[in-house]
C-alpha positions as CSV (number, residue, x, y, z in Angstrom):
1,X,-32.1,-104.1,130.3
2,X,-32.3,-105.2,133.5
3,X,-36.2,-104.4,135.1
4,X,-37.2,-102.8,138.5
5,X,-37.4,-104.9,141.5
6,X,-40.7,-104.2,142.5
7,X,-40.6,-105.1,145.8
8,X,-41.4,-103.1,148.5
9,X,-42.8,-100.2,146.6
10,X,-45.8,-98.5,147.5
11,X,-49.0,-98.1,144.9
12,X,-52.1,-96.3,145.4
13,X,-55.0,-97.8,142.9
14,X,-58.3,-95.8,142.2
15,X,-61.5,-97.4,140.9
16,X,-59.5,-100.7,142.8
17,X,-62.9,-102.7,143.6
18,X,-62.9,-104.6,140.2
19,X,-61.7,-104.9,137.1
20,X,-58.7,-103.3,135.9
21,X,-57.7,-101.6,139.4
22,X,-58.2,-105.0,140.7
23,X,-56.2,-106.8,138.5
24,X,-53.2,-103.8,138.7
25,X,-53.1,-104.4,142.5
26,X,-52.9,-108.7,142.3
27,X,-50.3,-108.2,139.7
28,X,-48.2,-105.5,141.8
29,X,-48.5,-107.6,145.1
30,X,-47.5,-110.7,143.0
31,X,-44.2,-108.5,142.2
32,X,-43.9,-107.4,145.8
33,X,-45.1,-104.2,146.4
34,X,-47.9,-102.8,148.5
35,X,-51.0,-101.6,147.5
36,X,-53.3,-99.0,148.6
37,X,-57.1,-100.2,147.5
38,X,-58.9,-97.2,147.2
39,X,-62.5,-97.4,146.0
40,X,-66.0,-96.3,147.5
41,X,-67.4,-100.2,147.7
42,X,-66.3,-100.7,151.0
43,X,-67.4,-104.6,151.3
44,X,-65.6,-104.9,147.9
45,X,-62.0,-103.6,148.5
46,X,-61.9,-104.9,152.6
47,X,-62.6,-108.5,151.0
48,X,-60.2,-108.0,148.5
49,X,-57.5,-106.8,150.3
50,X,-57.9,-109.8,152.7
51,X,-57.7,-112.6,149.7
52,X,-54.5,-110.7,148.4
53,X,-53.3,-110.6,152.3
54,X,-51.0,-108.4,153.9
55,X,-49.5,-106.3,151.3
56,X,-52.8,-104.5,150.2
57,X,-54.7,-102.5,152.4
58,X,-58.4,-100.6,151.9
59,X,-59.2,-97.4,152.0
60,X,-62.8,-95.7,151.1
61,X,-62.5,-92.9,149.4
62,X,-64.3,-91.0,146.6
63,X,-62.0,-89.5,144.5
64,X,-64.3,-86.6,143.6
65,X,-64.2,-85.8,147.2
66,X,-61.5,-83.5,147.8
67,X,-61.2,-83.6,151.0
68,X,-61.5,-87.6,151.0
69,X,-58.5,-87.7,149.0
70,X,-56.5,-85.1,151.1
71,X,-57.4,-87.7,154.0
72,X,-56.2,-90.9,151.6
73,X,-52.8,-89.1,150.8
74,X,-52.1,-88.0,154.5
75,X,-52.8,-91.5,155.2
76,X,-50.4,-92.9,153.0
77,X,-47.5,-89.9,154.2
78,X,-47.9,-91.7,158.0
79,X,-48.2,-95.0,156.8
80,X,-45.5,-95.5,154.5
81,X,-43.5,-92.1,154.3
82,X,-43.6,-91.7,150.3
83,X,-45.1,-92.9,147.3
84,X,-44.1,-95.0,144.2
85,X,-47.1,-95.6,142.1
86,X,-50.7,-94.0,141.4
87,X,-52.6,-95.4,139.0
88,X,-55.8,-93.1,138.3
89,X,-58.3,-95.8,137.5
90,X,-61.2,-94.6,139.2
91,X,-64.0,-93.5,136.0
92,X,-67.6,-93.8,135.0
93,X,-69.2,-93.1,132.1
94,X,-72.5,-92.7,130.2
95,X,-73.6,-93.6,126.8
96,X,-76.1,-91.7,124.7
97,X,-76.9,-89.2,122.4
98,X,-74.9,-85.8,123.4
99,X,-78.4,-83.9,122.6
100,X,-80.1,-86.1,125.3
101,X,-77.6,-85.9,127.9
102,X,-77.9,-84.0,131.2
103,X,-75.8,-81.6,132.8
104,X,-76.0,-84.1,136.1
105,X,-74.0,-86.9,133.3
106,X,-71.5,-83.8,132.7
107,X,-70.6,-82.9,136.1
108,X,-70.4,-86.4,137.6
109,X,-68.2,-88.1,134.4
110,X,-66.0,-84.8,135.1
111,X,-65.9,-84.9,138.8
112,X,-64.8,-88.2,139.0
113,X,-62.6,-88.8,135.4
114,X,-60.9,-85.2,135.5
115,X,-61.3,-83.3,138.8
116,X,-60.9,-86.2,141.0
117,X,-57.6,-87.4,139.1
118,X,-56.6,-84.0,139.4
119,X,-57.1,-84.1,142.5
120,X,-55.2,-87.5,143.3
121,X,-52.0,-86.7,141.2
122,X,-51.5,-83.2,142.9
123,X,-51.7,-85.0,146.2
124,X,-49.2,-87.3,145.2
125,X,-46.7,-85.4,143.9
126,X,-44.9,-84.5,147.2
127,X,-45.1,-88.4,148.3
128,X,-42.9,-89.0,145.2
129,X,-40.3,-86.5,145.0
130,X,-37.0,-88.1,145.8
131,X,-37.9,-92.0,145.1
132,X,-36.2,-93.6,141.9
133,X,-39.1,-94.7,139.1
134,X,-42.0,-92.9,140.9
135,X,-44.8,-92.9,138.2
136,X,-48.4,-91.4,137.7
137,X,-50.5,-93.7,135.6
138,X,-53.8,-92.9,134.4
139,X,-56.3,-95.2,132.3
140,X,-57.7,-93.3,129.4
141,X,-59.1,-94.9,126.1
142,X,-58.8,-95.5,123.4
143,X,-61.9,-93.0,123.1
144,X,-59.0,-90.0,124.5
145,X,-57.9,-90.3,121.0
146,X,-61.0,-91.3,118.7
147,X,-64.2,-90.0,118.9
148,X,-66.8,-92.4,119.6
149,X,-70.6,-91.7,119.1
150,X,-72.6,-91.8,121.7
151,X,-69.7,-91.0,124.1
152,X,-69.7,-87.1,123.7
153,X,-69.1,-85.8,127.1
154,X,-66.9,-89.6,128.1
155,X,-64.8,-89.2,125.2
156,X,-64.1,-85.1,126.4
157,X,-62.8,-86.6,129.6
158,X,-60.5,-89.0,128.3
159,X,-59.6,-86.1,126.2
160,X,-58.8,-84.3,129.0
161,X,-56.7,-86.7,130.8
162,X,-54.2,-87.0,127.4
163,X,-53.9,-83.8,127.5
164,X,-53.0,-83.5,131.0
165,X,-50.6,-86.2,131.0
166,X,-48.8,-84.0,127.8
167,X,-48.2,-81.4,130.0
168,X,-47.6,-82.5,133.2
169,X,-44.6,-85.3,132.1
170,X,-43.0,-82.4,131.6
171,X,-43.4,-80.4,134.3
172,X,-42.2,-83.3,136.4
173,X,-39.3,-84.8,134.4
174,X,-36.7,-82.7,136.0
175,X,-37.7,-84.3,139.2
176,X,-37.7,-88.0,138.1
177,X,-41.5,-88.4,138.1
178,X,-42.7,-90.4,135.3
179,X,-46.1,-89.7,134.0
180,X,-47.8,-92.6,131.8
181,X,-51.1,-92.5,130.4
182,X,-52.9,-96.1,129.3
183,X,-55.2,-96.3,126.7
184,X,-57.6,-99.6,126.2
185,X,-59.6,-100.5,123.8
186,X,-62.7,-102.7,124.4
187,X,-62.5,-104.6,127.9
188,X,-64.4,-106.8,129.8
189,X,-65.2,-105.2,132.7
190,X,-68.3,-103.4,134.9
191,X,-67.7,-100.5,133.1
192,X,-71.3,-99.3,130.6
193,X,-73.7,-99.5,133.4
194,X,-76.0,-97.8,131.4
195,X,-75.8,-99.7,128.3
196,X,-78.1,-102.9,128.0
197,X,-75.5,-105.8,129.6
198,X,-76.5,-107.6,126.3
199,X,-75.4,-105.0,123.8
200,X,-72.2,-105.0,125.7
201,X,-71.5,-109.0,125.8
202,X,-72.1,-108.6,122.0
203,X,-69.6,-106.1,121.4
204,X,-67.0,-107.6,123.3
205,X,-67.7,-111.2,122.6
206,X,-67.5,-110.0,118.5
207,X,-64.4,-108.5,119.0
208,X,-62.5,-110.7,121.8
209,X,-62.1,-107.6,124.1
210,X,-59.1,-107.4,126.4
211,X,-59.3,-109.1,130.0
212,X,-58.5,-106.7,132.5
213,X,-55.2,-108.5,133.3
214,X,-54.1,-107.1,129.5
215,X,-53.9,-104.2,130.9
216,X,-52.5,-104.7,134.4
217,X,-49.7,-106.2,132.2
218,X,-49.2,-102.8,130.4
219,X,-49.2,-100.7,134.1
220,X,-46.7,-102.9,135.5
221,X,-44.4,-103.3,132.5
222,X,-44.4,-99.0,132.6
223,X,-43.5,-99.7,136.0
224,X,-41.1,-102.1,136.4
225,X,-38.8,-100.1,133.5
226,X,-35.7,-98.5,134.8
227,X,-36.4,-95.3,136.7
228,X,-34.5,-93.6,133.8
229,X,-37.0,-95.0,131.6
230,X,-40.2,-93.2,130.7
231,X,-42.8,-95.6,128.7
232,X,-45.3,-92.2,127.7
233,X,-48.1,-93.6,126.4
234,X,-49.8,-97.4,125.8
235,X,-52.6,-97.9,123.3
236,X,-53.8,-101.3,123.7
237,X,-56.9,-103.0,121.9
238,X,-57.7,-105.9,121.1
239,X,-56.6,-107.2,117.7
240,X,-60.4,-107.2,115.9
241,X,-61.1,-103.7,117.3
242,X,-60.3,-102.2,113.6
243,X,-61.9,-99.1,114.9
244,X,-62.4,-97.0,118.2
């Protein structure tokens, strides 16, 4: 089964400043396409884009903004005329006890991990119609699947996003539009900013967790399948992580 050729497409990443978005876009400009770094750490994504050179560009956006991603998508329409790949990557998360969470927790894990990838896939839906292997990617977790405690509300919103992706594949086949949702296990990456940077080393450290490049690997082997080809869903942990 011969792969796509990746070159010249055009990806928009979320959450692109580090870890797995980063990854995704060195791996997809390795292949040949261009990538739109979207992310709100502006000194973060310019720099990147200029190490990874002329097929990546930055934009600052906050994806819970709605009207920051209406400006990212019209930006992309003049720029490059259409769309090939957005990878929903953009998420935060706190950790804690459900009884001693705050509705401020709620709204921003939800804003950001549901409304704002809402948002971003119902922008880029017209960008896509028309090009051969357009997909929509979205990182879950494994915790869209497993409850977790301590992850209450997190775990809802990775819910959420399975759920969405159900649905939506197939309100979009008829058109062509793949829709693909990624689900990692334990990762080294920022993500757990409120968990004691210790605790996390432990965890990940006892159980080898995935590099974020495991995972780019996943987003661009979706990709790169024949347009006909839809790869649904991709649970990847690493090997020790017996559990969610």
């Amino acid at each position: 089964m011969k792969m796509q050729d990746l070159v010249g497409k055009v990806a928009v990443i979320t959450g692109a400043s580090s870890g797995i978005g980063e990854a995704t876009a060195r791996l997809l400009v390795s292949e040949g396409a261009h990538v739109v770094l979207v992310a709100r750490r502006r000194e973060r994504i310019e720099a990147l884009a200029k190490e990874i050179g002329g097929q990546a560009s930055a934009v600052v956006a906050d994806v819970s903004d709605a009207s920051q991603v209406g400006e990212l998508f019209a930006l992309v329409r003049k720029t490059f005329g259409g769309l090939d790949l957005l990878l929903n990557n953009a998420g935060l998360g706190f950790s804690g006890a459900f009884v001693d969470s705050t509705p401020e927790e709620w709204h921003r894990m939800f804003d950001t991990n549901v409304i704002g990838l809402l948002s971003c896939t119902q922008a880029a839906i017209p960008l896509m119609k028309g090009r051969p292997g357009a997909m929509i990617a979205s990182i879950s977790s494994t915790d869209g699947r497993y409850g977790v405690e301590g992850w209450s509300v997190y775990c809802a919103t990775k819910y959420a996003v399975v759920g969405f992706h159900e649905t939506l594949r197939k309100e979009l086949g008829a058109d062509g539009i793949r829709v693909s949702v990624i689900e990692p296990g334990a990762v080294w990456t920022e993500f757990g900013h409120n968990v004691p940077e210790q605790a996390l080393r432990e965890r990940r450290q006892a159980l080898d967790a995935l590099h974020a490049e495991d995972v780019a690997q996943a987003v661009v082997y979706a990709f790169a399948q024949p347009p006909r080809v839809l790869v649904q869903e991709i649970l990847v942990r690493p090997v020790k992580q017996v559990s969610p």
